[in-house]
C-alpha positions in Angstrom: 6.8 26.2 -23.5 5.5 23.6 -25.7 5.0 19.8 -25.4 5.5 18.5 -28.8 8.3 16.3 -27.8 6.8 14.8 -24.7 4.8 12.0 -25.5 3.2 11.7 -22.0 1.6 15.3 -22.7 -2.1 15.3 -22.4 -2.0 11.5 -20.6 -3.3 11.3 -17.2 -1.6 8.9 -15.1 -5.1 6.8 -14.8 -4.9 6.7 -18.6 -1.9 5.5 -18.5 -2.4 3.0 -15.5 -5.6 1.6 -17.7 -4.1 1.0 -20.4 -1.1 -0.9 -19.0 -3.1 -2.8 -17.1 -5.5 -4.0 -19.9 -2.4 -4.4 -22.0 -0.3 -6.3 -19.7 -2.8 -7.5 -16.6 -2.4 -7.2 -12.8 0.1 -9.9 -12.7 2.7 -9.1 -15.9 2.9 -5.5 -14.6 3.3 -6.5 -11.0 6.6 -8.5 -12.6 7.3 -5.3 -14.8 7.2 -3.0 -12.0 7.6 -4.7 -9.1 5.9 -2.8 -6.3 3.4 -4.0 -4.0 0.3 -2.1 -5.1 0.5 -4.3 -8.3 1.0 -7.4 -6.8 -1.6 -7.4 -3.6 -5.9 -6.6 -4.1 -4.6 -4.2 -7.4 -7.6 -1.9 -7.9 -7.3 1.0 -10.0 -8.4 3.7 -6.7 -5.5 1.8 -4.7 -2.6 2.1 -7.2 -3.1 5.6 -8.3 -3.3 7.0 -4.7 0.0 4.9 -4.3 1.3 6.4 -7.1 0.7 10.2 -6.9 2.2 9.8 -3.1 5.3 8.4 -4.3 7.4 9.6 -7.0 9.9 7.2 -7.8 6.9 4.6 -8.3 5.4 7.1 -10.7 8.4 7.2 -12.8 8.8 3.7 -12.9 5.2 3.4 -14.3 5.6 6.1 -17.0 9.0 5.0 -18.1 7.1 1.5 -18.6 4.1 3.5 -20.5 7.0 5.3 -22.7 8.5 1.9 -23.8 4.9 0.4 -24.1 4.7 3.1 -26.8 7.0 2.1 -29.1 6.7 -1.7 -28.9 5.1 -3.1 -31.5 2.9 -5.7 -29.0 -0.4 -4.7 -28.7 -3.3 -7.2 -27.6 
């Protein structure tokens, strides 16, 4: 089965936490995704432990990566 069409393929989700987070900062992405790991002591350790144990935060966070993607903002 190949990949070609997923554009999450071969991005880890601390990649993809990094990068959101130096795109947007702590504060934007707590507003972007509003969950409580974001928004309270944010550290990357924290947030992906939060985020591997719950799924519907996960998807949340790569649906945001996605979008990120194809926006032409970029700092």
């Amino acid at each position: 089965m190949t990949q070609a069409n997923n554009p999450l393929h071969g991005i880890t989700l601390q990649m993809m936490l990094e990068e959101l987070v130096e795109r947007y900062g702590w504060a934007t992405l707590a507003e972007l995704v509003p969950i409580r790991c974001f928004a309270h002591q944010p550290s990357i350790k924290s947030c992906l432990v939060f985020l591997r144990r719950t799924p519907w935060a996960r998807e949340k966070v790569e649906q945001l990566y996605v979008r990120s993607l194809k926006s032409p903002f970029r700092r």
